[in-house]
C-alpha positions as CSV (number, residue, x, y, z in Angstrom):
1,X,-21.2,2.6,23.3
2,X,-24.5,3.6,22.1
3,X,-26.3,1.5,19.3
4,X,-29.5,3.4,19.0
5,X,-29.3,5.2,15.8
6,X,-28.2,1.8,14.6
7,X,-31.1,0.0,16.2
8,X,-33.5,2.4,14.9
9,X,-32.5,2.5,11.7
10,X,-32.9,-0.9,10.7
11,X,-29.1,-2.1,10.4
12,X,-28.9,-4.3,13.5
13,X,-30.8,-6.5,15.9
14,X,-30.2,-7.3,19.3
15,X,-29.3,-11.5,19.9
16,X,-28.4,-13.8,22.8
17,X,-24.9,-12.2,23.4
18,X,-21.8,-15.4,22.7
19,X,-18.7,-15.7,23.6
20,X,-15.7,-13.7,21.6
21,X,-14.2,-16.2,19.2
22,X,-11.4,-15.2,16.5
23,X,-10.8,-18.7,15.2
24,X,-12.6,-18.5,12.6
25,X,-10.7,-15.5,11.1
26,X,-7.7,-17.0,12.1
27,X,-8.8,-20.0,10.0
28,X,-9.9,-17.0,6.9
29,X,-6.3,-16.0,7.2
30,X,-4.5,-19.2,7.1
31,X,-6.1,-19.8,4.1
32,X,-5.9,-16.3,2.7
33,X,-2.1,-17.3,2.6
34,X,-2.9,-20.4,0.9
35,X,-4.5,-18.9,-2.1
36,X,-1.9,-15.5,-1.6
37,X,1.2,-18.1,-2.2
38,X,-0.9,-20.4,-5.2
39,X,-0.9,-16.7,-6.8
40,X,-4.7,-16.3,-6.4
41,X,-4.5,-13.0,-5.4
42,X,-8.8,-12.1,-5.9
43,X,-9.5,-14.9,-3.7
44,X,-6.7,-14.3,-1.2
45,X,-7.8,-10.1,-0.9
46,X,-11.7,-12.0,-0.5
47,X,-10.6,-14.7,2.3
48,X,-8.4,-12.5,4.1
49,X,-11.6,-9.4,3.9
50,X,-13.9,-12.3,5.6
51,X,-11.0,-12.5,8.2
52,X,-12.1,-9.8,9.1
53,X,-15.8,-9.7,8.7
54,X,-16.3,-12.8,11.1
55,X,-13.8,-11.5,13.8
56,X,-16.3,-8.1,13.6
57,X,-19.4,-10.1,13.4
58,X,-17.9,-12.3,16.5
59,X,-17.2,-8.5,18.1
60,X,-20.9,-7.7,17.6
61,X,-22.2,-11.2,19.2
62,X,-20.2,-10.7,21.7
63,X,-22.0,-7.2,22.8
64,X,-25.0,-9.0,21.8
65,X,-26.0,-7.7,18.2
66,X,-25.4,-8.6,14.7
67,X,-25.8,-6.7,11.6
68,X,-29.2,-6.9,9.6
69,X,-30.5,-5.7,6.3
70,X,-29.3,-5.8,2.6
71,X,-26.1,-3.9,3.5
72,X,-25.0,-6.0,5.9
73,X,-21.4,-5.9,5.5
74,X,-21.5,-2.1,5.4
75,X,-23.6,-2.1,9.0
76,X,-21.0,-4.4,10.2
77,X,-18.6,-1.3,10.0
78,X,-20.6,1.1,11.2
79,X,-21.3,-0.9,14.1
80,X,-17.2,-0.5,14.7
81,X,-17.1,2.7,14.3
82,X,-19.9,3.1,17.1
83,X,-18.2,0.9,19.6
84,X,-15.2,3.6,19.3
85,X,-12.8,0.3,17.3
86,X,-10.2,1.5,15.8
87,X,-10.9,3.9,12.7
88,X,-8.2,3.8,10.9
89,X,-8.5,-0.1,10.4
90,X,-12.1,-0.2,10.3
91,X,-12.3,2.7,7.4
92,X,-9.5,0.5,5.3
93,X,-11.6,-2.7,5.6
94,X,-14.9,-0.7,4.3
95,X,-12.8,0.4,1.6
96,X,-11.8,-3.2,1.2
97,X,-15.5,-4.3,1.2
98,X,-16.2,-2.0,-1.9
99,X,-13.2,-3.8,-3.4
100,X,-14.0,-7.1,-2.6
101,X,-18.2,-6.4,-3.9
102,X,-16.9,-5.8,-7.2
103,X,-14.9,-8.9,-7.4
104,X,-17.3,-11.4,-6.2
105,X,-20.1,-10.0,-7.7
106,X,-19.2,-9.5,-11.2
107,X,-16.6,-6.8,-12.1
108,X,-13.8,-8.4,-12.2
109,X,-10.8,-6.1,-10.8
110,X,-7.6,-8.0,-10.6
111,X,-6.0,-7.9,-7.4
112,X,-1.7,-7.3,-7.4
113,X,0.2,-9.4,-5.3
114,X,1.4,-6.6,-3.6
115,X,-2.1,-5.3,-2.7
116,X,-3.3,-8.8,-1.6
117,X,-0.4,-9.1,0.6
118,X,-0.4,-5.8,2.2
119,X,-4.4,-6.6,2.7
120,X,-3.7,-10.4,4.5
121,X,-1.3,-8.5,6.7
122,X,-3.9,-5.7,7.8
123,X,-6.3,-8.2,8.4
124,X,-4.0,-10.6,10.7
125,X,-3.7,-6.9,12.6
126,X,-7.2,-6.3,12.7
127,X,-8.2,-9.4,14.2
128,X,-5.4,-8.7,17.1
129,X,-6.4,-5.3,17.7
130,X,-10.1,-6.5,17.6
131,X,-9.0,-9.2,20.2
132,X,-7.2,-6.3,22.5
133,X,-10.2,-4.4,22.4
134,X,-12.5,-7.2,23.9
135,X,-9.9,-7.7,26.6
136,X,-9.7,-4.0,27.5
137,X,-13.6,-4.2,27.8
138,X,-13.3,-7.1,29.9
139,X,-11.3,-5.5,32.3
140,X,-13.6,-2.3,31.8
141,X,-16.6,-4.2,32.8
142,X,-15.1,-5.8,35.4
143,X,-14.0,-2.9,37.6
């Protein structure tokens, strides 16, 4: 995994490296469901998109980074892409960022109940994948 371009560029910073921690986007999710099943289906698509954000973010402690800049979000994915994380997921959840940007920031999109569903589901995946990558690079490191 090399961060350089990254580095250079502006869009992260190296930090005190922390321990991997998905609760908090386990939290995001729980609650995700709560709005999902009152029928707030903006909100739901937004919690379950920070789901993911802070398992990522909690990725990039881990390797000791973290995002930096006005498009911090956006970094946040390249930094995924760099550390080889799954691209499928990662490209769907920077599609969901654009998504979620117009929402919260003024354009209001209305979000189906099918799409917000199908988005809480992909993020409860994305935060298991995310936590089977840190253990395969434990064991990586390790040997």
């Amino acid at each position: 995994m090399n961060f350089k371009e990254l580095l250079d560029k502006g869009k992260i910073e190296k930090v005190e490296k922390e321990e991997f921690d998905d609760s908090l986007a386990l939290k995001d999710i729980e609650t995700s469901k709560h709005n999902f099943n009152s029928g707030d289906y903006d909100w739901a698509l937004s919690i379950a998109y920070n789901a993911v954000l802070r398992v990522a973010r909690s990725f990039m402690f881990y390797l000791g980074y973290r995002a930096i800049g006005k498009e911090h979000h956006k970094n946040v994915f390249e930094f995924l892409r760099k550390a080889g994380f799954d691209k499928d997921s990662v490209n769907y959840f920077d599609n969901i960022r654009k998504k979620r940007n117009k929402f919260v920031y003024g354009v209001i999109e209305e979000t189906s109940k099918k799409n917000a569903k199908e988005v809480i589901n992909k993020a409860e995946e994305f935060v298991l994948k995310l936590r089977t990558f840190v253990l395969k690079l434990r064991t990586k490191n390790k040997n």
